[in-house]
C-alpha positions in Angstrom: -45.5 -165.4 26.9 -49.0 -166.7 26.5 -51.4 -168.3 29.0 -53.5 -171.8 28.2 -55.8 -172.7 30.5 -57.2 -176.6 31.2 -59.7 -177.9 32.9 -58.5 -180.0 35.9 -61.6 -181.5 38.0 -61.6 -182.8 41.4 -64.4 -181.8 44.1 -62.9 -179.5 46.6 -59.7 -179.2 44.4 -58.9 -176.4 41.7 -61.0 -176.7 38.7 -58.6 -174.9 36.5 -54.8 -174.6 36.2 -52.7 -172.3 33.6 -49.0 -172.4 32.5 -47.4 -170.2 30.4 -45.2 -170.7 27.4 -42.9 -168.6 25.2 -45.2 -166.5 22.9 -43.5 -168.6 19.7 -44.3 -172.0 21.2 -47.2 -174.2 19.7 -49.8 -175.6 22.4 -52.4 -178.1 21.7 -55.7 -179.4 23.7 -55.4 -182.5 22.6 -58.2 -183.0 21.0 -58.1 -186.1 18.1 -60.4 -184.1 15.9 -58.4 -181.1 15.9 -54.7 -181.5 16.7 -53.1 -182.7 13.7 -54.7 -180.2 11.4 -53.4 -177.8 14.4 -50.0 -179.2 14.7 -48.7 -178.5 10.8 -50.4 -174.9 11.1 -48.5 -174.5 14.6 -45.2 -175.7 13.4 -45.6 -174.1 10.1 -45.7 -170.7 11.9 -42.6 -171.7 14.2 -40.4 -172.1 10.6 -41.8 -169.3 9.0 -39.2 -167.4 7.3 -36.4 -170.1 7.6 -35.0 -171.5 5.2 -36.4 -175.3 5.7 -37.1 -178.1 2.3 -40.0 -179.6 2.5 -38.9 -183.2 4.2 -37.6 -181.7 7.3 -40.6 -179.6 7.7 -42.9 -183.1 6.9 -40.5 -185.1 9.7 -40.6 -182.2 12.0 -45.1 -182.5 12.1 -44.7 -186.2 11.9 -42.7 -186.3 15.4 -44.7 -183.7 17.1 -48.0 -185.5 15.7 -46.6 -188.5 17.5 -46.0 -187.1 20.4 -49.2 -185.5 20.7 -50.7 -189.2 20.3 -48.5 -190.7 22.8 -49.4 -187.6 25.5 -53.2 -188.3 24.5 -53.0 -191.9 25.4 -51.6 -191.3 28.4 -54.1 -189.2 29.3 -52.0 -186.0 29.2 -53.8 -182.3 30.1 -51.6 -180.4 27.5 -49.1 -180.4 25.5 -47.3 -177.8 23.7 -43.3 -177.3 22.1 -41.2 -175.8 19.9 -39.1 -176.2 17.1 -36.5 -174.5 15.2 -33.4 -174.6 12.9 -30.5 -173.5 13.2 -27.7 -171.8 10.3 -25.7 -175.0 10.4 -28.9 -177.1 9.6 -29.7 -178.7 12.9 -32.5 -179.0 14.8 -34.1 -177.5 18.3 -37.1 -179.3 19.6 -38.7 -179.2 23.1 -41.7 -180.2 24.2 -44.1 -179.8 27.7 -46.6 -182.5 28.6 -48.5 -181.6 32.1 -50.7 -184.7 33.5 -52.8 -185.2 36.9 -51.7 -188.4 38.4 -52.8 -189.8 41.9 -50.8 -191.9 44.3 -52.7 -195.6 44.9 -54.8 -195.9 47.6 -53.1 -196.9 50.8 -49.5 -195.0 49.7 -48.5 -192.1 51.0 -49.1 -189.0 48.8 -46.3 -187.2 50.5 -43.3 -185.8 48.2 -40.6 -186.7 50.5 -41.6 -190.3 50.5 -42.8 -190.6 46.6 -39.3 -189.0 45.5 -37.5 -191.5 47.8 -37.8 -194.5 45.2 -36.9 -192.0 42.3 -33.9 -190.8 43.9 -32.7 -194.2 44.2 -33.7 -195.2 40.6 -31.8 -192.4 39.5 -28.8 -192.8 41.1 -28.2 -195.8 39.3 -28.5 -193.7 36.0 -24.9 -193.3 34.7 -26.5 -191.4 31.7 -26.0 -187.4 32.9 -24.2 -188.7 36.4 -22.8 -185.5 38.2 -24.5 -182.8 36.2 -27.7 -180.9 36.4 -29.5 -184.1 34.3 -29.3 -186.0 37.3 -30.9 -184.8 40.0 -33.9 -185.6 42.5 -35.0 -183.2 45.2 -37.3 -180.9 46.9 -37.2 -177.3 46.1 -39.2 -174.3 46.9 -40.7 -172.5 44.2 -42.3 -169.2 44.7 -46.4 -169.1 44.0 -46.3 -172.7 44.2 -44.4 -173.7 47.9 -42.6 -176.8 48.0 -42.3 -179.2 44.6 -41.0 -182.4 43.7 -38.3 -181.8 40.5 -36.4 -184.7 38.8 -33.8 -184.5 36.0 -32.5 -187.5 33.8 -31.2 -188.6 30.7 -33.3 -191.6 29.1 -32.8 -193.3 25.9 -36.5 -193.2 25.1 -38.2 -195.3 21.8 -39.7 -192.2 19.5 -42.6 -194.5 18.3 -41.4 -197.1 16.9 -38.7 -195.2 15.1 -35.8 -195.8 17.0 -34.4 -194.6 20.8 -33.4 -191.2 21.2 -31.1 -190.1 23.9 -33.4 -187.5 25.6 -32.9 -185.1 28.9 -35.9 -184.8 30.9 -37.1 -182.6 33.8 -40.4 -183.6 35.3 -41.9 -181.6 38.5 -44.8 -182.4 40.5 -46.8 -180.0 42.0 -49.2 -180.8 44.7 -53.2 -180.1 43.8 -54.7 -178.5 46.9 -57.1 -180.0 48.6 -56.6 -183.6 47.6 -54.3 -186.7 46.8 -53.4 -185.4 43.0 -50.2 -184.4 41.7 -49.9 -182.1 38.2 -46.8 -183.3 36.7 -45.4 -181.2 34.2 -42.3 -183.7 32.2 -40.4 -181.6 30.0 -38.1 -183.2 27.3 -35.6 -182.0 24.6 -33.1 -184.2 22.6 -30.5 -181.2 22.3 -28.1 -182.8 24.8 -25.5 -180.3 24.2 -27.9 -177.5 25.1 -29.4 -179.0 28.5 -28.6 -176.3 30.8 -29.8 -174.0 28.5 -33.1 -175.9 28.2 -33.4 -176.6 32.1 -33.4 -172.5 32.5 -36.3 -172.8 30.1 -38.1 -175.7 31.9 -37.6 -174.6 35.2 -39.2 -170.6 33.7 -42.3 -172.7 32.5 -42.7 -174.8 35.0 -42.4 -171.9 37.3 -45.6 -169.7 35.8 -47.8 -172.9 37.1 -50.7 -171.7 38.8 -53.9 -173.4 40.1 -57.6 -171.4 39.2 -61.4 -171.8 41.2 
């Protein structure tokens, strides 16, 4: 696996955060005048050797272009994914967005009591009801102490080009010394493969660490 490192600014806070990704895994700044050129090279090197015509290859940049955008405009950190194919001509995407949110003034910017509402949202998901892509809860996770991790299954609109039934794991990780949460949402459509990709998730999400 290979470190990225970000700049994440508050006074008195960490200035700096990494995460680590699988070695084969493409990872962006983010930056407009860079990331597209960045993004065909990236996914380029991900198919290298497969056997992949030309179209696939063109959709498969188009989508992670997108979502690059989308993670831009929402004033995302980082971003990085992957992307592969299999024998039988299918398709395994995943992609890691991390963002530095803030509760609003006057609310709480304890876990407990910002998971509460999520909880209860969730429950009312019947998409993933009773399995590992429904979940919301505190757990303890070692270098980091005690996070906020939610699971779900969301039909989500892939820019414009239709919905996409997607599982999603998002965990929040309080930033010492202030208000700020780092949320690291990680999403892959491969429904069939969702525990598999959870183990993945919960590894990355895992190698989260803050820096002076």
């Amino acid at each position: 696996m290979t470190d990225t490192a970000v700049k994440a600014s508050p006074a008195a806070a960490p200035r700096h955060f990494t995460v680590r990704y699988p070695d084969s895994w493409w990872k962006l700044d983010l930056d407009p005048s860079t990331r597209d050129a960045a993004i065909r090279r990236a996914v380029a090197e991900q198919v290298k050797g497969m056997q992949v015509d030309r179209a696939r290859l063109d959709a498969a940049v188009r989508d992670a272009r997108s979502r690059a955008r989308a993670a831009h405009a929402r004033g995302a950190l980082q971003i990085a994914g992957m992307i592969a194919f299999t024998d039988r001509d299918e398709s395994l995407t995943a992609n890691v967005v991390v963002m530095r949110v803030s509760p609003p003034e006057g609310h709480s910017s304890d876990l407990a009591e910002l998971l509460l509402p999520v909880a209860l949202e969730n429950a009312k998901n019947p998409l993933g009801r009773g399995t590992s892509a429904n979940t919301a809860e505190l757990i303890e996770v070692p270098g980091l102490g005690t996070v906020g991790r939610v699971t779900q299954i969301e039909d989500i609109d892939y820019y414009g080009r239709g919905t996409v039934r997607t599982a999603l794991m998002h965990t929040a990780v309080p930033v010492p010394h202030s208000r700020d949460l780092l949320v690291i949402t990680c999403a892959t459509p491969n429904l069939s493969l969702v525990d598999a990709f959870f183990d993945v998730f919960d590894a990355v999400s895992g190698t989260l660490r803050f820096q002076p």
